[in-house]
DSSP file (Angstrom, degrees, kcal/mol; ACC not computed):
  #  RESIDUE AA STRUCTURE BP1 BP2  ACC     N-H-->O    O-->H-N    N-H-->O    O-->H-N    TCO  KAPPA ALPHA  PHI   PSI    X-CA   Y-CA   Z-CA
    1    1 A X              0   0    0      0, 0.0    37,-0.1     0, 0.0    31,-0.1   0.000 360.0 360.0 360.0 135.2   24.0  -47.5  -15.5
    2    2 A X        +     0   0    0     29,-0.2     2,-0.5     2,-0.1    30,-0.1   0.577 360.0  79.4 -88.4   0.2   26.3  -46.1  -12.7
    3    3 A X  S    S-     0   0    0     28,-0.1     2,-0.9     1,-0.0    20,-0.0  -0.742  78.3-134.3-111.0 155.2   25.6  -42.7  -13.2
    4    4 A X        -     0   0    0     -2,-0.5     2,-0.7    18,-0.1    -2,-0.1  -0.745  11.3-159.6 -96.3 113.8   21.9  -41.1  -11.7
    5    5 A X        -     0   0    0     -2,-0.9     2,-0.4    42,-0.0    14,-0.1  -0.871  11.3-173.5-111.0 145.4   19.6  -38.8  -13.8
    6    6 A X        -     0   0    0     -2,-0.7     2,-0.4    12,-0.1    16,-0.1  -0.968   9.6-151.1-128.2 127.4   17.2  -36.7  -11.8
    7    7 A X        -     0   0    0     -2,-0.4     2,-0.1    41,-0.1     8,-0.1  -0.835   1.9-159.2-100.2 133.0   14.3  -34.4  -13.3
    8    8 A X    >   -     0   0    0     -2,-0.4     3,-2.9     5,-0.2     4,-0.2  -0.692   3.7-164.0-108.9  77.4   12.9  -31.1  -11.6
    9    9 A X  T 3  S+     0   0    0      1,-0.3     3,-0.3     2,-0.1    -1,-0.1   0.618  86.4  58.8 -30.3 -28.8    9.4  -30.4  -13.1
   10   10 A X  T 3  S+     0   0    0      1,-0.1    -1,-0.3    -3,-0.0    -3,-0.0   0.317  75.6  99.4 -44.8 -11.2    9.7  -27.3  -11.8
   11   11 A X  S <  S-     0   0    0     -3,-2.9     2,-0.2     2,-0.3    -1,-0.1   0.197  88.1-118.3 -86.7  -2.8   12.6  -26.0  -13.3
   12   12 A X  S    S+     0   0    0     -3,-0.3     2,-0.6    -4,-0.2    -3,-0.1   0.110  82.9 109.7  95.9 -43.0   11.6  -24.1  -15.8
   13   13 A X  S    S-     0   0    0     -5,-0.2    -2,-0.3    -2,-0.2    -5,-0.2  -0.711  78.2-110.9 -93.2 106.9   13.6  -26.7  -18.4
   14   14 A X        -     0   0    0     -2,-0.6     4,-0.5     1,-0.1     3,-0.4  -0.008  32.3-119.9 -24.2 148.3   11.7  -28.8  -20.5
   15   15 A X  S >> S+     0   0    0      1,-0.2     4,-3.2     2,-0.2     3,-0.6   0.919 104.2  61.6 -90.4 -24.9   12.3  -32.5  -19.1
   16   16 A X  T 34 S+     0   0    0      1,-0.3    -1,-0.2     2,-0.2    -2,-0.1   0.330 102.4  50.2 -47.5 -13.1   13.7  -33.8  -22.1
   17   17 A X  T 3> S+     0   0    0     -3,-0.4     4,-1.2     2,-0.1    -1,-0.3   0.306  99.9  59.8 -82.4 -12.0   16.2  -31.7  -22.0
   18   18 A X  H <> S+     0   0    0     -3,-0.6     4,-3.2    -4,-0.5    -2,-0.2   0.945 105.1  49.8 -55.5 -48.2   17.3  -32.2  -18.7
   19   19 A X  H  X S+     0   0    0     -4,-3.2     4,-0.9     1,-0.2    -1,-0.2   0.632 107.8  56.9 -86.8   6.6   17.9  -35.6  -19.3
   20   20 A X  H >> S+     0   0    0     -5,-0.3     4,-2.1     2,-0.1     3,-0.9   0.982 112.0  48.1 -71.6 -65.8   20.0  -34.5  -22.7
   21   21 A X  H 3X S+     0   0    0     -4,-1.2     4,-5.6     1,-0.3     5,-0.2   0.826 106.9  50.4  -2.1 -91.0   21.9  -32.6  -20.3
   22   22 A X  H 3< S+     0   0    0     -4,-3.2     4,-0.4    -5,-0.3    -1,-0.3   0.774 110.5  49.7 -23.2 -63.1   22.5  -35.1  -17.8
   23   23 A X  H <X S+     0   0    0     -4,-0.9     4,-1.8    -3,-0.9    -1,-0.2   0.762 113.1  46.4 -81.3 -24.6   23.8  -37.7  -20.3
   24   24 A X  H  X S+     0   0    0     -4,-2.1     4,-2.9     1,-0.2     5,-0.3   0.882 108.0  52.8 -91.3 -21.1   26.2  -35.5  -21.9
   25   25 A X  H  < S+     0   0    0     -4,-5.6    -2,-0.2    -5,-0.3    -1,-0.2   0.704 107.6  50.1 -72.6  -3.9   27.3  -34.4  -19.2
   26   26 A X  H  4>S+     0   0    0     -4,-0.4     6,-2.8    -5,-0.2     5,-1.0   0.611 113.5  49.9 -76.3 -38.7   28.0  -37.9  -18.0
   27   27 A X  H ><5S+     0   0    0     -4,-1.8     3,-0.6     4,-0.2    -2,-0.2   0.773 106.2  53.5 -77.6 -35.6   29.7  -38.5  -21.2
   28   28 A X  T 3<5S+     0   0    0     -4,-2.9    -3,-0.1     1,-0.2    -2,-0.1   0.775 115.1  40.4 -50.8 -46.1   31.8  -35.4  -21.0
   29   29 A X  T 3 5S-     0   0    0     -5,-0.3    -1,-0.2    -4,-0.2    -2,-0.2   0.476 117.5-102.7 -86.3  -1.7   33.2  -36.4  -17.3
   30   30 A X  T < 5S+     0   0    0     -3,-0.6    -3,-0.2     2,-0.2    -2,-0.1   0.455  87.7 118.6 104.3 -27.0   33.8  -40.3  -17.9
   31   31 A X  S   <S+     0   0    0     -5,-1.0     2,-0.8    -6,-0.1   -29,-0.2   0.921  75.7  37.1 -76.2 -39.4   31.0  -41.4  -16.2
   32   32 A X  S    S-     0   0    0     -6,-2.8     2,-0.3    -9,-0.1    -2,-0.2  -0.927  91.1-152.6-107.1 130.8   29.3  -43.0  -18.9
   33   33 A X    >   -     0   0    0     -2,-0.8     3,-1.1     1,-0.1    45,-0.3  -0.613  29.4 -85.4 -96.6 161.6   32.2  -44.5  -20.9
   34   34 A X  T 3  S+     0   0    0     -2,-0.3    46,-0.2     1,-0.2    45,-0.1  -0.255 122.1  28.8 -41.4 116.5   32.1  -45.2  -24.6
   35   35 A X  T 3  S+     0   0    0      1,-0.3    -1,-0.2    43,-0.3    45,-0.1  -0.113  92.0 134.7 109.9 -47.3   30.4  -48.8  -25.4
   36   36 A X    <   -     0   0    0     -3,-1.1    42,-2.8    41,-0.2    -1,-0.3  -0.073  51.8-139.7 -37.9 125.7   28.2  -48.2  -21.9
   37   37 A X  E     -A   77   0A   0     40,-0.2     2,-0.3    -3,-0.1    40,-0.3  -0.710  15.4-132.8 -91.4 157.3   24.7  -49.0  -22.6
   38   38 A X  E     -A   76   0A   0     38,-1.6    38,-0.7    -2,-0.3     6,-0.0  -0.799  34.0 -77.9-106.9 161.2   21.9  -46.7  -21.1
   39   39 A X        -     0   0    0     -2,-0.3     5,-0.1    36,-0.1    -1,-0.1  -0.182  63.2 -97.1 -29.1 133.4   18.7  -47.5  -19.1
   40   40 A X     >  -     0   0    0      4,-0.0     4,-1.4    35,-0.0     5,-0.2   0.169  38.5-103.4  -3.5 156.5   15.4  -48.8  -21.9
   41   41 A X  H >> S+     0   0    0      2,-0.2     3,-1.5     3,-0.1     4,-1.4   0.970 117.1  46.3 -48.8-105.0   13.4  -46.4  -22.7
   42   42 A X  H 3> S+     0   0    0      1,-0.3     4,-2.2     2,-0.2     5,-0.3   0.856 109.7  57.1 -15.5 -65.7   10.5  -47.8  -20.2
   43   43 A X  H 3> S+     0   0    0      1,-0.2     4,-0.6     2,-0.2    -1,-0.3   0.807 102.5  42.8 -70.0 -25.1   12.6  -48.2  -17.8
   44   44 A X  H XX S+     0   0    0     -3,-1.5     4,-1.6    -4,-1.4     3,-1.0   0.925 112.6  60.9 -70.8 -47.7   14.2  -44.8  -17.2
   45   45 A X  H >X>S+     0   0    0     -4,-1.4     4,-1.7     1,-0.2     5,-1.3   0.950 107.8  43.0 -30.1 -59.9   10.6  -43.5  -17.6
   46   46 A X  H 3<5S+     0   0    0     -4,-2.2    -2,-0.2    -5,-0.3    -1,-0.2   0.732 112.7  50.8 -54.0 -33.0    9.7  -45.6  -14.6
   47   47 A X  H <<5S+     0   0    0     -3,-1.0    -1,-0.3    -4,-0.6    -2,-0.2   0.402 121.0  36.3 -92.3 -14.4   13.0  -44.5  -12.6
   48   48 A X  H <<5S-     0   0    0     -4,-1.6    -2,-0.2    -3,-0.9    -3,-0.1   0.398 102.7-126.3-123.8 -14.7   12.1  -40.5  -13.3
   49   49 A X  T  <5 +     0   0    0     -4,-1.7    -3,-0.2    -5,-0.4    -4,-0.1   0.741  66.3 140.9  83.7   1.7    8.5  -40.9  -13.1
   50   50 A X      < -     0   0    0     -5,-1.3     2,-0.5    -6,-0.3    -1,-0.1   0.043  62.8 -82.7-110.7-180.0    8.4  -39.2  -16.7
   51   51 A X    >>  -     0   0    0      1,-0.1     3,-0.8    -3,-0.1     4,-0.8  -0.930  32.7-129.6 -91.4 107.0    6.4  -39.9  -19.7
   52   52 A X  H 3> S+     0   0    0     -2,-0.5     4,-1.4     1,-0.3     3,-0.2   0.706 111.3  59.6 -23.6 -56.2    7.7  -42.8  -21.7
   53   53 A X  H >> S+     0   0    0      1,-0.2     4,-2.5     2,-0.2     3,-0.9   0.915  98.2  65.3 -49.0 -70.1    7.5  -40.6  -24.9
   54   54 A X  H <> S+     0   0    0     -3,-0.8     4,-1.8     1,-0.3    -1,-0.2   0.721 102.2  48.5  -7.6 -68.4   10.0  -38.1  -23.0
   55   55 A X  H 3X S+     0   0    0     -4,-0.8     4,-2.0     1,-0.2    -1,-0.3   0.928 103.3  49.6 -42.1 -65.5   12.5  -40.5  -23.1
   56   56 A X  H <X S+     0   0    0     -4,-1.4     4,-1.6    -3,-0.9    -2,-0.2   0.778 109.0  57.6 -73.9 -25.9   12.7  -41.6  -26.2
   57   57 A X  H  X S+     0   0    0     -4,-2.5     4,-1.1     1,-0.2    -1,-0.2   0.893 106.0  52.0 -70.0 -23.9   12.7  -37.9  -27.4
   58   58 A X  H >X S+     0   0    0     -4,-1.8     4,-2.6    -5,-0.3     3,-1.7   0.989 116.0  42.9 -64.6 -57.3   15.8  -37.3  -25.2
   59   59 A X  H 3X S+     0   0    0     -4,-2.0     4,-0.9     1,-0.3     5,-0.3   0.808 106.1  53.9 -87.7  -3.6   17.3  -40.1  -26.9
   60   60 A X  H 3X S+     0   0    0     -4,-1.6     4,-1.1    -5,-0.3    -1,-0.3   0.811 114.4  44.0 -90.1  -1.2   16.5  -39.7  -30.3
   61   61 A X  H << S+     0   0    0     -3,-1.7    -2,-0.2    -4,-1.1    -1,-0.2   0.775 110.6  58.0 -98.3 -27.1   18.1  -36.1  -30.2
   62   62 A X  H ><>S+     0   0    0     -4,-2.6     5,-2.1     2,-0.2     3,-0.5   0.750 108.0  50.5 -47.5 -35.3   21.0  -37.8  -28.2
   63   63 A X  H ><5S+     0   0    0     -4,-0.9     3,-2.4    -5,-0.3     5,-0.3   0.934 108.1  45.7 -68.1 -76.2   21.1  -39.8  -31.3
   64   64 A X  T 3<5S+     0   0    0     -4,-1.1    -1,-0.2    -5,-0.3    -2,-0.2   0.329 107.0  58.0 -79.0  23.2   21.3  -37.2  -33.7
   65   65 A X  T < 5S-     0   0    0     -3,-0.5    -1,-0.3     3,-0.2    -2,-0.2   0.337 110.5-126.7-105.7 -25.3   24.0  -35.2  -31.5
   66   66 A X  T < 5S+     0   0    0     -3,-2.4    -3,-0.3    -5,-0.2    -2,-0.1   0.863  80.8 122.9  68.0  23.7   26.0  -38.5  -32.1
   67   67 A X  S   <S+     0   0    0     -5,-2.1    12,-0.7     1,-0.2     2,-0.2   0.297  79.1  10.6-111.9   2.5   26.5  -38.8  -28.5
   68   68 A X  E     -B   78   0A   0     -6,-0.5     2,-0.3    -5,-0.3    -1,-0.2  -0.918  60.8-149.3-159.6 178.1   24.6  -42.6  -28.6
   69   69 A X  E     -B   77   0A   0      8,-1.4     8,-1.7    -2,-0.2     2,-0.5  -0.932  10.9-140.3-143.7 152.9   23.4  -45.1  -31.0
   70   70 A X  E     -B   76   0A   0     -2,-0.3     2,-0.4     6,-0.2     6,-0.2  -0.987   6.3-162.3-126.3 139.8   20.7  -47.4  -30.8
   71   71 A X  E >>  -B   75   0A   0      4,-3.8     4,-3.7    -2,-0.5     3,-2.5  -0.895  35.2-119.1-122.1 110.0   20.7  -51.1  -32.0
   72   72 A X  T 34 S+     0   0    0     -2,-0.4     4,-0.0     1,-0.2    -2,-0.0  -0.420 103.5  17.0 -56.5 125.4   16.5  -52.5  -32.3
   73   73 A X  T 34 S+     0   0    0      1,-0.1    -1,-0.2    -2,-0.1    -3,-0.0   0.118 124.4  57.5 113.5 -41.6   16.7  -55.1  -30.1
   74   74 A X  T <4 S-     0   0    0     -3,-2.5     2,-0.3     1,-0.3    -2,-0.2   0.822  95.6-108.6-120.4 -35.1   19.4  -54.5  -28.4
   75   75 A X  E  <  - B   0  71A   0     -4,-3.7    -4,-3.8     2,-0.0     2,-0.3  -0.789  39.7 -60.3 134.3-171.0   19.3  -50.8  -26.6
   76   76 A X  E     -AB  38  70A   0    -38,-0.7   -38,-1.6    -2,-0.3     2,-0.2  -0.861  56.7-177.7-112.3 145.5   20.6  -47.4  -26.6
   77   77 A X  E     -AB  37  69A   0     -8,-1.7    -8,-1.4    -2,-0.3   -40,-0.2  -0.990  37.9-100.1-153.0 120.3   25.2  -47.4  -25.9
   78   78 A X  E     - B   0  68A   0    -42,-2.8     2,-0.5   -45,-0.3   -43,-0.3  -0.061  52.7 -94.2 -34.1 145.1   27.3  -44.4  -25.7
   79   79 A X        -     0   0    0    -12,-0.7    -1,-0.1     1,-0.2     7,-0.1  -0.610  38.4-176.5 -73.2 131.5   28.8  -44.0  -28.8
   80   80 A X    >   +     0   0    0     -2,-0.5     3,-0.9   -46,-0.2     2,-0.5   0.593  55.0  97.7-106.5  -7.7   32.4  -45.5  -29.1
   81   81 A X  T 3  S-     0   0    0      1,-0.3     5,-0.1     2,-0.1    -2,-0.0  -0.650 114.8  -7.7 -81.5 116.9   33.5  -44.2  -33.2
   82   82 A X  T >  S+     0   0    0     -2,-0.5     3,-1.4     1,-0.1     4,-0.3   0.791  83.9 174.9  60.1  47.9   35.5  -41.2  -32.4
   83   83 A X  T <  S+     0   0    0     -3,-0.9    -1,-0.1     1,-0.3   -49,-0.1   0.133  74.8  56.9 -58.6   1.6   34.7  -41.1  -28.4
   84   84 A X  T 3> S+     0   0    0      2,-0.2     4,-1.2     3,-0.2    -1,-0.3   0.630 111.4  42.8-127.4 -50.9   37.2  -38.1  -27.9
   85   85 A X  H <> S+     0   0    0     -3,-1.4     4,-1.2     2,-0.2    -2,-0.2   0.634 111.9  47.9 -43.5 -36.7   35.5  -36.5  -30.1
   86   86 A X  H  4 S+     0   0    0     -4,-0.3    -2,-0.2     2,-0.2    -3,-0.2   0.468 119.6  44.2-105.9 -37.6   31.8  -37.4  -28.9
   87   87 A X  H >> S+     0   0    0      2,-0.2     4,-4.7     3,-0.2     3,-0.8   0.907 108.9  57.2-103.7 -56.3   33.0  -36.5  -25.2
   88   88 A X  H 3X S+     0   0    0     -4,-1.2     4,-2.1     1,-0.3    -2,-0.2   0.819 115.0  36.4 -28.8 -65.7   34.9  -33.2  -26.4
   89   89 A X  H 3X S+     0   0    0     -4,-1.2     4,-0.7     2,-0.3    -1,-0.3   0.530 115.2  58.2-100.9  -6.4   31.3  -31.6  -28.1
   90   90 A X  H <> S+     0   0    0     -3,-0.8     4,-3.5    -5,-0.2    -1,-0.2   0.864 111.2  45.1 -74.7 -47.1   29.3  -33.2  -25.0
   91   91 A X  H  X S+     0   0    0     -4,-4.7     4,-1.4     1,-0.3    -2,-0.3   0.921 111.5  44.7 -66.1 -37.9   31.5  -31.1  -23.1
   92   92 A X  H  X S+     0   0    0     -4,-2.1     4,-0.7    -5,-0.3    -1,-0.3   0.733 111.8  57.2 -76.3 -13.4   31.3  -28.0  -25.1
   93   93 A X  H  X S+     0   0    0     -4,-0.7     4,-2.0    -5,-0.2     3,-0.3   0.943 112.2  42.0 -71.7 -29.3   27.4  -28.6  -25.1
   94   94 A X  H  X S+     0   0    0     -4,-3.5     4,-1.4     1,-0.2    -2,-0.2   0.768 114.4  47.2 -75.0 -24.0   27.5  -28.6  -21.3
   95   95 A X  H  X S+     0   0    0     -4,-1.4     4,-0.9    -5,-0.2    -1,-0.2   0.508 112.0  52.8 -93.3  -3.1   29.8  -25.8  -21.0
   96   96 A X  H >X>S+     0   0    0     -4,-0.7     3,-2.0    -3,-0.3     4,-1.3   0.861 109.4  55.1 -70.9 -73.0   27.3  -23.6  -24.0
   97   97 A X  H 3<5S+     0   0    0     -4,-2.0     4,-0.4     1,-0.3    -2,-0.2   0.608 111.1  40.5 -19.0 -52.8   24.3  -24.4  -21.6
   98   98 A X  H 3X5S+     0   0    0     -4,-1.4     4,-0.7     1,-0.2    -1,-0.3   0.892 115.1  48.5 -49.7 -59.9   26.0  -22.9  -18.6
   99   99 A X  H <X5S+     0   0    0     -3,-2.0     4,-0.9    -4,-0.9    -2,-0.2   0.384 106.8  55.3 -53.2 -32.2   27.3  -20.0  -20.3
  100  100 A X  H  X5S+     0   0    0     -4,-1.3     4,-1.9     2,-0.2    -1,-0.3   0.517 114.3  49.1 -82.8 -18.7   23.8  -19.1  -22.1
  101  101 A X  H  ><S+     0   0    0     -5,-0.5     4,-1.5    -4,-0.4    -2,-0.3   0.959 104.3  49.8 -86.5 -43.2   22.7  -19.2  -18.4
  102  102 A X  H  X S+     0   0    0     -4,-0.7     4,-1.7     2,-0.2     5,-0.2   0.947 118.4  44.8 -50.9 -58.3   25.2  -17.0  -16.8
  103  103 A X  H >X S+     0   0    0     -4,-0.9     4,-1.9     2,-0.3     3,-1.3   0.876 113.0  48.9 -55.4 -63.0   24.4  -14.3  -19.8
  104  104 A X  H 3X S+     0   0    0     -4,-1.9     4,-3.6     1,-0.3    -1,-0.3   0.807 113.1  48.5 -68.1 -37.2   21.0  -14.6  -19.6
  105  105 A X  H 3X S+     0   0    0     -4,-1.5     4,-1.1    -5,-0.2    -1,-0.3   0.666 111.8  41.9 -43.7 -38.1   21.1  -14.2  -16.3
  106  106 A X  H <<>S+     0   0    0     -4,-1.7     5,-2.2    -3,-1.3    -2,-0.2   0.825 115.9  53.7 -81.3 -45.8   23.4  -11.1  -15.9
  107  107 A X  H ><5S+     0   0    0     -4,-1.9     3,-1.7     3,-0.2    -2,-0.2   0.949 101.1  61.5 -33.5 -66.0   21.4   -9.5  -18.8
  108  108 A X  H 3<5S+     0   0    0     -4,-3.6    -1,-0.2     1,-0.3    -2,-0.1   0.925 108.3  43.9 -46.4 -47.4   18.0  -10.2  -16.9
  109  109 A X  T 3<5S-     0   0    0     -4,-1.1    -1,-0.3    -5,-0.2    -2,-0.2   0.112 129.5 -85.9-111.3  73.1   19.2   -7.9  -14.0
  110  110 A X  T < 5S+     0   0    0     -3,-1.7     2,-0.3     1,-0.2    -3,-0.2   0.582  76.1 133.4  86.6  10.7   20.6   -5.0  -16.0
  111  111 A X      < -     0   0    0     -5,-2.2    -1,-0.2     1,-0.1    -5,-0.0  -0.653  47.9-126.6-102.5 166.9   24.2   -5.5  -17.1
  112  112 A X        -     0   0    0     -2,-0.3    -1,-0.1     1,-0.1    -6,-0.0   0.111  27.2-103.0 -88.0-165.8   25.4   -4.9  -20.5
  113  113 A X  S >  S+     0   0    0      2,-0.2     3,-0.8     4,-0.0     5,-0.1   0.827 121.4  56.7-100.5 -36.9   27.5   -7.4  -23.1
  114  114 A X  T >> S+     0   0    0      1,-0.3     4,-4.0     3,-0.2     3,-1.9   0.973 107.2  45.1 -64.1 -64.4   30.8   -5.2  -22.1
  115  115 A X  H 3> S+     0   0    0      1,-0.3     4,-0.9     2,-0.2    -1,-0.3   0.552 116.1  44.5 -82.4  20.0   30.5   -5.9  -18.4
  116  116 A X  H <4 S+     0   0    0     -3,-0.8    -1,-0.3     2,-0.1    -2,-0.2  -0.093 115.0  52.7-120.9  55.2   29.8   -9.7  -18.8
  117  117 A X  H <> S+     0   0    0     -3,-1.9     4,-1.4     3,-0.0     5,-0.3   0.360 106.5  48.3-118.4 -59.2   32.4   -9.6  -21.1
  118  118 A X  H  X S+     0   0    0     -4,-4.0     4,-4.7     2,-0.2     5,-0.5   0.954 116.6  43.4 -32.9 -71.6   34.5   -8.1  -18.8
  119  119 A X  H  X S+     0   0    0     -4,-0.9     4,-2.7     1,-0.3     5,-0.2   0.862 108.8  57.2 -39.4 -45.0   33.5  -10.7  -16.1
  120  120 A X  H  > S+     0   0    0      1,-0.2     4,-2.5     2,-0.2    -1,-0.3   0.845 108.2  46.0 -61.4 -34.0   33.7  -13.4  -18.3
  121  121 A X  H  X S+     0   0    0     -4,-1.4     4,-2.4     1,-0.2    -2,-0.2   0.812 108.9  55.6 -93.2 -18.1   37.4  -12.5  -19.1
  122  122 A X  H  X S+     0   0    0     -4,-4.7     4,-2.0    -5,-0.3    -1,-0.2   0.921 109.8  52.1 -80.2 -29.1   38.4  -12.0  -15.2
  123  123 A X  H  X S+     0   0    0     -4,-2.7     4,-1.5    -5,-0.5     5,-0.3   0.943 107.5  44.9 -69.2 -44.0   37.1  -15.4  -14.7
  124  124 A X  H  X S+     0   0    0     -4,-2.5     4,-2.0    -5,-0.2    -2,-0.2   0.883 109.8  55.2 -54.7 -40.1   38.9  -16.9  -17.1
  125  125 A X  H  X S+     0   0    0     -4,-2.4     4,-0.8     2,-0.2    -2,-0.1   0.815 115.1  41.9 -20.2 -62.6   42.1  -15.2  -16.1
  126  126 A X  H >X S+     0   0    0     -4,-2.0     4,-2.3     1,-0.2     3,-1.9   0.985 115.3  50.9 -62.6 -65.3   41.8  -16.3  -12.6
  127  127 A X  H 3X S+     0   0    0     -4,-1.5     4,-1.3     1,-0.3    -1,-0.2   0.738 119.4  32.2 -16.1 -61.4   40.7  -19.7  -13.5
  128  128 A X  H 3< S+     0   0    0     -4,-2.0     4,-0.4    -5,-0.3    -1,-0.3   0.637 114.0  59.1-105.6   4.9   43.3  -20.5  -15.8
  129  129 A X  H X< S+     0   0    0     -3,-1.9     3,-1.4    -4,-0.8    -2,-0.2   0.933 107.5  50.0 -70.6 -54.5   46.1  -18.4  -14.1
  130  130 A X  H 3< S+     0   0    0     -4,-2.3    -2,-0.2     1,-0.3    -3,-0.1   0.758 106.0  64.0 -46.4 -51.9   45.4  -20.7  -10.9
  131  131 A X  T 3<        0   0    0     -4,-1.3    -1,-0.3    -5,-0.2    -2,-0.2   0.577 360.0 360.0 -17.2 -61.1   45.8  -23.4  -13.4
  132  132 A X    <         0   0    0     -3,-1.4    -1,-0.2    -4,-0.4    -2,-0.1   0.146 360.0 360.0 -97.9 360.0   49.4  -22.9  -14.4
């Protein structure tokens, strides 16, 4: 697999979701194309240092996102039926994640839903003004 997934046990973030994270967000950019198989189970444990079990719960919620499928026998492969789709809601899952982070984050030190509403729409403005 060309693309690297890295865990911070520190992080606050469950690690099984990191490495959900990771893979859709791999799938979102290209990096992991449609058809691409990913690491064994065992072995990405062994390459993260992680708990076997870990893994396979990352992939069996990867699974049920539709963002891979896994063949007994044969491994876990990006999904290729309706990859456009598949990369489209990897990307809005990566772009939720963020976005639930920004909020919670402005929330935590004291701002209201108006002014990160506000923010939110002057970033977008620039962003897609810049854009054009």
């Amino acid at each position: 697999m060309p693309v690297v997934l890295t865990v911070d046990p520190r992080s606050g973030v469950p690690i099984y979701l990191q490495v959900i994270e990771q893979v859709k967000r791999s799938v979102a950019i290209g990096v992991l194309a449609a058809g691409e198989q990913l690491p064994t189970v065992k072995q990405l444990a062994l390459d993260l240092t992680i708990n076997p079990n870990t893994v396979a719960k990352a992939y069996r919620e990867l699974e049920r996102d539709g963002v891979i499928e896994t063949s007994p026998g044969r491994g876990s492969f990006v999904k290729s039926n309706g990859v456009k789709d598949t990369t489209k809601a990897a990307a809005m899952d990566v772009a939720r994640d963020a976005i639930d982070g920004v909020v919670r984050e402005a929330k935590s030190i004291g701002l209201g839903a108006e002014d990160i509403r506000s923010l939110a729409n002057a970033a977008i403005d620039r962003w897609f003004r810049e854009a054009e």
